[in-house]
Structure formats: C-alpha cells, structure tokens
N, C-alpha and C positions, 0 to 999 in steps of 0.2 A: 643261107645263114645256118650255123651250126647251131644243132638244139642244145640246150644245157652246157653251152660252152663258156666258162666267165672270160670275160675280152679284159686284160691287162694294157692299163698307160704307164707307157714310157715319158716319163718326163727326161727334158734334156737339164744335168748339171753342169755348174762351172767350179772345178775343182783345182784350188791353190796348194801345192804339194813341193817337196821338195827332192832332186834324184842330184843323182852324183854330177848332172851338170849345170847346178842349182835350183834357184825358185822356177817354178812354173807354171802357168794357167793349163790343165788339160779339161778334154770337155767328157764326161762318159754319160750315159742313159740308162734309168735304173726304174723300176715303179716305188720307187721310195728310196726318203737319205740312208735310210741302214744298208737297201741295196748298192748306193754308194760306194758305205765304207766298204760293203765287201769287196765291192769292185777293185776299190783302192787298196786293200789288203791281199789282193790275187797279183797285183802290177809287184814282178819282184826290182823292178826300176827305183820305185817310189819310198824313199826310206821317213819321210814326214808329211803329215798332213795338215794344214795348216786353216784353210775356209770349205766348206760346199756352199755355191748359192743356186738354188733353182733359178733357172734363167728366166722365167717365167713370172712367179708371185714376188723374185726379186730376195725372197727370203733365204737369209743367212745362216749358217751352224758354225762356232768357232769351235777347232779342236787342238792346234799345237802337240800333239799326238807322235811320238816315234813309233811310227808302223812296223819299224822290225821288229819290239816287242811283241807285241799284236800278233804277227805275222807265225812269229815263232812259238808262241801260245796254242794257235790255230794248228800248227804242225806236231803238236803234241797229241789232238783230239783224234781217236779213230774217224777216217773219213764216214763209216756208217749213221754217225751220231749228227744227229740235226741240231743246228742251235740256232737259238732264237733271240733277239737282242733288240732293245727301241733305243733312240736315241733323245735323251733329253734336253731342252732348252737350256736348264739349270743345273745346277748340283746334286737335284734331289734323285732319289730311288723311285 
C-alpha cells in the first residue's frame, strides 16, 4: 500500500445527451458530477446535455445545456489555467 497516496472513487454515470445522431443514454466514470460535465464537454460528438444520474444513489442533475457553448467558452481559456466549478442542485450561486 502506497504511503500518503489519496485513493480516488470512480463512480459509474448514466448520461442523457444529445449528438448529431440523436438522443442517447452514454455511460462515463468520473469522481464526481462536475467530473462528468467535463467529461461531457471533452466528447466533441455530444452537442447537448440533457440528465446525469449516478447509477448508484440513483440521483439525478437536470441540465438542457448546449455544450457547444460550453465547449467553445473552454477553448477560449489558456490550457495552463485551472478552473474550478460545482454544480448546484438549484439556481442559487
């Protein structure tokens, strides 16, 4: 066992999106939903996002989200700049 190593869970998502040959259920594995969305904002297939649910606690996040926005946002950012984003249940900040 590695000393001082933090051990990262992958949970497995079910993510409802939309690509040029419609809706579709894909599945990806993130240690959290914002790992998700990034996931989902990397796929340049995927032009809408639509649900994530952990397959697991069964819990949902609705987005309706056009990811090329997003997408194209992200490609404005120097790749050196880290950003950091949560995703909320609600509306609030």
């Amino acid at each position: 066992k590695l000393q001082g190593v933090k051990r990262i869970t992958m949970n497995k998502y079910i993510v409802n999106v939309l690509t040029e040959d419609g809706k579709d259920d894909i599945i990806t594995y993130a240690d959290s939903v914002e790992g998700v969305v990034e996931n989902i904002i990397n796929m340049s297939s995927i032009d809408k996002l639509f649900t994530i649910t952990d397959s697991v606690s069964k819990e949902q996040w609705d987005f309706d989200e056009d990811i090329k926005y997003i997408r194209n946002l992200k490609d404005l950012i120097d790749d050196n700049i880290n950003l950091m984003f949560e995703v909320c249940k609600d509306d609030t900040i």
